[in-house]
N, C-alpha and C positions, 0 to 999 in steps of 0.2 A: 504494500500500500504506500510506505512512504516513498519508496524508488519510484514506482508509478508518479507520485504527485511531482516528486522535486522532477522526473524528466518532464512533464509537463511544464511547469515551469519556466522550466531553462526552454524549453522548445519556446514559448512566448514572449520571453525575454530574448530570443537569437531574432525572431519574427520582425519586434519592435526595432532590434535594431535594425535588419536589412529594411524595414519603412519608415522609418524615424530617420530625420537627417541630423534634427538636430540632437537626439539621444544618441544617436553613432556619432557626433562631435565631440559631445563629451566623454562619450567613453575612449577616445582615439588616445592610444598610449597608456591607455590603465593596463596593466597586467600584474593579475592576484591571483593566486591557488584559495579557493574558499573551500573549508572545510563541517558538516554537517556532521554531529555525533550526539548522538541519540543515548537517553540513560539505561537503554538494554543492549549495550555493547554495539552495537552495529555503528557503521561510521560510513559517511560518502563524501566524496568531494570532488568539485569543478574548478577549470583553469577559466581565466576570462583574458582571452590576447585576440589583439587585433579585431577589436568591439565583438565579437561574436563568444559564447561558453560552447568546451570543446564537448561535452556530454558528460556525463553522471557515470563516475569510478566508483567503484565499493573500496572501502577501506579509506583509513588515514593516509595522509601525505603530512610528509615530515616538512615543515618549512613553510605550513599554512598562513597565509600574512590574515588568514578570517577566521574563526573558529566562531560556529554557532551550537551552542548546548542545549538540545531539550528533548523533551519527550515528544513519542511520537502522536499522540493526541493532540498537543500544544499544536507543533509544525502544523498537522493536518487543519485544527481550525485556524491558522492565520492563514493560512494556503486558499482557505473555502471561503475566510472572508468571515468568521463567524467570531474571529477575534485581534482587537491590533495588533502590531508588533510590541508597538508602545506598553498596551496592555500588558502582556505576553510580560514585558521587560519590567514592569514596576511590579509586576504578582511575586518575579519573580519565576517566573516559568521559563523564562528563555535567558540564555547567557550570551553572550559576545564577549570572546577574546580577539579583538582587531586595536588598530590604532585611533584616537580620534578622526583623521580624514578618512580614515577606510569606514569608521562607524558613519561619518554625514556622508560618504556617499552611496553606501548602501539603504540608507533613508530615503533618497534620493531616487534610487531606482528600483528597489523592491516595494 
């Protein structure tokens, strides 16, 4: 379920960029390994180079400059919409290991 969702995702987020000119502007030159880890061991993560994410890996990557912590409930409803990320993050349900700019800009496009 959750591989399902995050490839979704990322398929809408690769979408927006090849129709978005001005989202592919800003993304021009960012490249970050983002890492998704879930609190029953399971872990995924995507690369973001050259505006487009390359597809959804199982497992950790060492050297993630995003680390996103949570359960897989949590993920599922910010995904569905059913709750913010914001939310998620002051519950305390969701964690971010990134840097400040890496956290505003993923605000920014998730």
């Amino acid at each position: 379920m959750v591989r399902e969702l995050l490839e979704q995702t990322v398929e809408r987020f690769n979408e927006k960029s090849r129709t978005d000119e001005k989202f592919r502007r800003e993304l021009k030159g960012i490249r970050r390994t983002v890492q998704l880890e879930l609190d029953d061991g399971r872990a995924y993560h995507f690369n973001l180079r050259d505006t487009l994410i390359d597809g959804v890996h199982d497992g950790k990557k060492d050297g993630a400059e995003i680390r996103i912590i949570t359960d897989a409930d949590t993920f599922r409803d910010i995904v569905n919409g059913e709750m913010s990320p914001m939310r998620a993050y002051a519950t305390k349900k969701i964690k971010f290991k990134a840097s400040l700019q890496d956290m505003l800009m993923m605000r920014k496009f998730f």
